[in-house]
C-alpha positions as MATLAB code, in Angstrom:
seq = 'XXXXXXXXXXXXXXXXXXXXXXXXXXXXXXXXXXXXXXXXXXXXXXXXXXXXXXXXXXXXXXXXXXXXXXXXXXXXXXXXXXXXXXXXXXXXXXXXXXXXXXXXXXXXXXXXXXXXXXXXXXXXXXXXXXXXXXXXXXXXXXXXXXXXXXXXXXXXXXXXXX';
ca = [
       0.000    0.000    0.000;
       1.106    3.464   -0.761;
      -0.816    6.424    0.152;
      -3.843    4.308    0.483;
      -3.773    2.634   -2.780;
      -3.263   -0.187   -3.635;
      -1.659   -0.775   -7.241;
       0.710   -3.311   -9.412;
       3.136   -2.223  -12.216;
       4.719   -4.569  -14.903;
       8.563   -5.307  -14.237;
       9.809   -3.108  -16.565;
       8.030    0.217  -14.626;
       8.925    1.537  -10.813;
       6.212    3.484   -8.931;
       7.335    6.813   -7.697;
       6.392    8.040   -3.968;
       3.229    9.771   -6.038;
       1.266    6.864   -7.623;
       0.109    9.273  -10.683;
       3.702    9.099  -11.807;
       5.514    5.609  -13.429;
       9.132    5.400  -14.116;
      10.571    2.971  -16.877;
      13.218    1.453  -14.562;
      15.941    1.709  -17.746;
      15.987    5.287  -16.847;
      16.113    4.604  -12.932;
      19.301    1.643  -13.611;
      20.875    2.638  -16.265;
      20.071   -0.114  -18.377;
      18.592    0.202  -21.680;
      15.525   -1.918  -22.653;
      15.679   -1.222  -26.451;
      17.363   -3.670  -28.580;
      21.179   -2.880  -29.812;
      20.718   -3.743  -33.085;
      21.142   -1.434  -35.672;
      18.572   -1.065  -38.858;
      20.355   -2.519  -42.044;
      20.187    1.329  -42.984;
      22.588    2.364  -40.819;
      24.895   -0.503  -41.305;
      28.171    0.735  -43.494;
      28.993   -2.390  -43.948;
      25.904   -2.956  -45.987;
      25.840    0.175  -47.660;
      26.895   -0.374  -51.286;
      28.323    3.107  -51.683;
      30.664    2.630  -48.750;
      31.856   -0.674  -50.240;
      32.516    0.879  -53.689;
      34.046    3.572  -52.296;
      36.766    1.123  -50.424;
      37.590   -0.962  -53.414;
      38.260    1.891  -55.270;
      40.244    3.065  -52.773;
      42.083    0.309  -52.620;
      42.115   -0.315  -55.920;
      43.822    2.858  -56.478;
      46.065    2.658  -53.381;
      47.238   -0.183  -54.876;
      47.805    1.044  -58.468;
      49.501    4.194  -57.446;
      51.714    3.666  -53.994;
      51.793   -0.031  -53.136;
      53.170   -1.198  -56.661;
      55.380    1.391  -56.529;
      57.405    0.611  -52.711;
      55.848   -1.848  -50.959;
      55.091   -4.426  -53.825;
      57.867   -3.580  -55.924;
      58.904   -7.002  -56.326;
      55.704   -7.517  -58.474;
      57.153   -5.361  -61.395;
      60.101   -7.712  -61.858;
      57.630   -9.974  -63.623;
      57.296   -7.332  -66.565;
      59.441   -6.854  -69.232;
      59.012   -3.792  -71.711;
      60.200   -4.737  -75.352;
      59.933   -2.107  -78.237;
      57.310   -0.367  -75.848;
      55.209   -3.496  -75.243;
      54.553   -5.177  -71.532;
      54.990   -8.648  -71.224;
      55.164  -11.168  -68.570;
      58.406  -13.595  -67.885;
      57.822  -16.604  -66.271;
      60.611  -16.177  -63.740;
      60.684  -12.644  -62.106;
      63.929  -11.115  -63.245;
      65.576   -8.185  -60.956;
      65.860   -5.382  -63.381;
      67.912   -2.524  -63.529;
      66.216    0.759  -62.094;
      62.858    1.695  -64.445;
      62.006    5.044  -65.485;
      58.964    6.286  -64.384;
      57.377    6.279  -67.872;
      58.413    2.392  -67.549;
      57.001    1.870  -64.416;
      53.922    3.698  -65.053;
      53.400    1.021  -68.488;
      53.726   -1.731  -66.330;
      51.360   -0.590  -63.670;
      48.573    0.363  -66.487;
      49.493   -3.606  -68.132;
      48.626   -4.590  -64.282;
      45.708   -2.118  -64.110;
      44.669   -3.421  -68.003;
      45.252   -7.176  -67.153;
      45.078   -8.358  -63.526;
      43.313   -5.439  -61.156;
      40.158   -4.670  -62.013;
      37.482   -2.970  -59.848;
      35.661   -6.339  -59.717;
      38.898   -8.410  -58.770;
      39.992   -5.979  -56.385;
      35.964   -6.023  -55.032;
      36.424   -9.785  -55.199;
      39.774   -9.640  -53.310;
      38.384   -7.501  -50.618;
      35.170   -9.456  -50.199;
      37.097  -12.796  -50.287;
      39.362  -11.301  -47.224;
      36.872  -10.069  -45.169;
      34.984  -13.784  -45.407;
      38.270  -15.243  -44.203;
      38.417  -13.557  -41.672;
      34.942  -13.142  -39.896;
      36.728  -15.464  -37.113;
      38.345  -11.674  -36.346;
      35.340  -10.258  -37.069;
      37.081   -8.293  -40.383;
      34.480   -6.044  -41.997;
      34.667   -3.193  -44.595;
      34.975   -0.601  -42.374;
      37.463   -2.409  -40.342;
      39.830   -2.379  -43.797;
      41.628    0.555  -43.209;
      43.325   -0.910  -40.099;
      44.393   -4.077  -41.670;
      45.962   -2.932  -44.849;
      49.061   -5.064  -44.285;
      46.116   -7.948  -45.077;
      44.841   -6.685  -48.218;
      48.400   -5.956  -49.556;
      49.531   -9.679  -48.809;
      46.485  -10.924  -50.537;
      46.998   -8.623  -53.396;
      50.460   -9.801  -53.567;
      49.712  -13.327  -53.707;
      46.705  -13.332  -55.967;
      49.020  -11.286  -58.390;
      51.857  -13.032  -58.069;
      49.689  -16.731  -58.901;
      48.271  -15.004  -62.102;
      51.986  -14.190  -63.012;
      53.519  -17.921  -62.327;
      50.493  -19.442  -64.425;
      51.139  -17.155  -67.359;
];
């Protein structure tokens, strides 16, 4: 009894000293009552801009930085003959390559071997890998080392089997 009435409330209410006035107790603990999950909307990992927007980040991170220092090695499967790109079996160390050379090979990789779809493919095949470490799109950015090393091997299996 409180105040002279006598009342019950669902669990998920508290009665205040005033019986007029009920309290949903997730304001009174702390604890929230509404579910966590978030509408498909809102997810960026569903949102098809966001994903294009990677891979063609990557895509072009690839094309213009990694090739050039950090997957170097990758060139030395290129030759350039009377201004024509080819691929040697057996990566050859070259002598240093202009950048008009370079950039040749890079567009026969761009032309050839790195699409948008294959690098979309790429990306999409890593992050299914990996959903033990729970590896999404918009977790890419901090595992680049990952999508380098599985650029560098897919690229350098299409090279061997040429």
């Amino acid at each position: 009894m409180n105040g002279g009435f006598l009342y019950s409330t669902p669990s998920l209410f508290s009665i205040s000293k005033h019986p007029s006035i009920i309290i949903p107790k997730s304001i009174i603990s702390g604890i929230s009552v509404l579910p966590s999950v978030r509408p498909s909307y809102l997810d960026l990992n569903k949102d098809k801009k966001t994903i294009n927007r990677l891979t063609n980040y990557y895509l072009y991170k690839t094309l213009d930085k990694w090739l050039w220092k950090d997957l170097k090695d990758i060139m030395d499967y290129f030759v350039i003959k009377n201004d024509i790109v080819s691929v040697v079996e057996n990566p050859v160390k070259q002598q240093t390559l202009t950048e008009n050379e370079y950039e040749k090979k890079i567009d026969y990789v761009e032309n050839n071997f790195l699409s948008f779809k294959r690098m979309h493919k790429l990306l999409k095949h890593l992050i299914e890998i990996s959903k033990i470490s729970k590896l999404d799109w918009i977790a890419l950015p901090k595992n680049e080392y990952l999508i380098k090393k599985e650029v560098s091997i897919y690229l350098k299996q299409k090279l061997e089997k040429k």
